[in-house]
C-alpha positions as CSV (number, residue, x, y, z in Angstrom):
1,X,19.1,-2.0,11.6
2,X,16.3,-2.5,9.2
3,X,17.7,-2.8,5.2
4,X,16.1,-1.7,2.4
5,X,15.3,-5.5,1.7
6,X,13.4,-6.1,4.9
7,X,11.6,-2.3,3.5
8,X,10.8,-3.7,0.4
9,X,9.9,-7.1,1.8
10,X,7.0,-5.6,3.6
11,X,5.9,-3.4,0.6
12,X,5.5,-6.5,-1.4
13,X,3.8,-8.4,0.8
14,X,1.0,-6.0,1.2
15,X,0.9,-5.0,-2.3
16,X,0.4,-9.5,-2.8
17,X,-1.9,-9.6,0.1
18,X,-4.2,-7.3,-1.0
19,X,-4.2,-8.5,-4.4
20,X,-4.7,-11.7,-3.5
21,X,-7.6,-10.6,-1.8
22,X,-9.1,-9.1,-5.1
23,X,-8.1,-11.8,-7.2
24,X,-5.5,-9.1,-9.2
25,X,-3.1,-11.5,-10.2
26,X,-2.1,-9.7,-13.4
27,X,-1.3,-6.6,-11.7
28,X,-4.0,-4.2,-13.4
29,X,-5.5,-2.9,-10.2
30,X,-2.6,-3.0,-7.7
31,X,0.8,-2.1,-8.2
32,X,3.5,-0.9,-6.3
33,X,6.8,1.3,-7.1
34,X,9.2,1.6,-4.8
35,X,13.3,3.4,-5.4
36,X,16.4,1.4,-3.6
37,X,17.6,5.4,-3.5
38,X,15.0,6.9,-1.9
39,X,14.3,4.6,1.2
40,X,12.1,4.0,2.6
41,X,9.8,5.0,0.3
42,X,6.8,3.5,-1.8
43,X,3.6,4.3,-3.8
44,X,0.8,2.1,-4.0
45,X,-0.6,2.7,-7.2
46,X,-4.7,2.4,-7.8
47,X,-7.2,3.4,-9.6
48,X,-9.2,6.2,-7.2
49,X,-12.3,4.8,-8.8
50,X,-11.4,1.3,-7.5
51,X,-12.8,1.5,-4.2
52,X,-12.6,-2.6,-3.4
53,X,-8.9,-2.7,-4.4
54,X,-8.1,0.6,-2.0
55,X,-10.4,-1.4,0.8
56,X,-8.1,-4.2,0.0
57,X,-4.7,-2.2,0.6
58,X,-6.5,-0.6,3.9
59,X,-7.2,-3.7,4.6
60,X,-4.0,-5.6,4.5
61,X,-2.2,-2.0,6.5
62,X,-4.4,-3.0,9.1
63,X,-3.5,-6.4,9.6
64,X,-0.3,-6.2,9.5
65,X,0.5,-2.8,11.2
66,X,1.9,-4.5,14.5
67,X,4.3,-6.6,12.8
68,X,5.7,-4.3,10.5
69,X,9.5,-3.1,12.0
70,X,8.7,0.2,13.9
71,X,11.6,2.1,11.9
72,X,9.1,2.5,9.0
73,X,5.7,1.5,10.5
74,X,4.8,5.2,10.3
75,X,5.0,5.6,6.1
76,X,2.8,2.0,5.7
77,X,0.3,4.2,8.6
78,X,0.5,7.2,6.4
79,X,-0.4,5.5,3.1
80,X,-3.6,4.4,5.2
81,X,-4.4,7.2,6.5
82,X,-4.2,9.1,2.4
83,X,-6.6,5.9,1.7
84,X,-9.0,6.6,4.3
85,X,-8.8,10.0,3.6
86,X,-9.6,9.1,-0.2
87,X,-12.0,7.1,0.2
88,X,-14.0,9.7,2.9
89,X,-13.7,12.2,0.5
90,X,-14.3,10.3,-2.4
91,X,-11.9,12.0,-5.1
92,X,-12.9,9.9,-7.9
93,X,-10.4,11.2,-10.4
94,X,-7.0,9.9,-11.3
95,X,-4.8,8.0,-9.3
96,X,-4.1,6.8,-5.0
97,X,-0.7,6.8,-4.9
């Protein structure tokens, strides 16, 4: 069975990963929310505008897709598939959550 901590394990590794990648180490341009309550869920939040930092979270999905537990692979796939949606479309306003 896959806890909330293994969830939330993954979550923060990509959300460090693809900061790291960005050099975001104060947080401004990557952050992540997730709720214990409501699991597994997770929001990635971004800047629409910020097309290296949504590259950068599209980026690190990718990578690490296969080893991600199967019991939630498919919400980290969904989030990349709103990204690549996002960034296709281009909807430059608000936020990519």
């Amino acid at each position: 069975m896959i806890t909330p901590e293994v969830f939330q394990y993954w979550a923060n590794k990509i959300k460090t990963r693809s900061q790291e990648r960005i050099n975001d180490s104060d947080e401004n341009r990557i952050r992540l929310t997730t709720n214990p309550r409501i699991y597994p869920w997770f929001e990635f939040i971004v800047d629409s505008r910020d097309t290296e930092a949504i590259d950068s979270i599209i980026y690190m999905i990718k990578e690490n897709l296969n080893s991600i537990p199967e019991e939630f692979r498919s919400e980290f796939q969904q989030v990349l598939l709103d990204a690549l949606d996002r960034m296709k479309n281009r909807k430059n306003t608000g936020y990519f959550y």
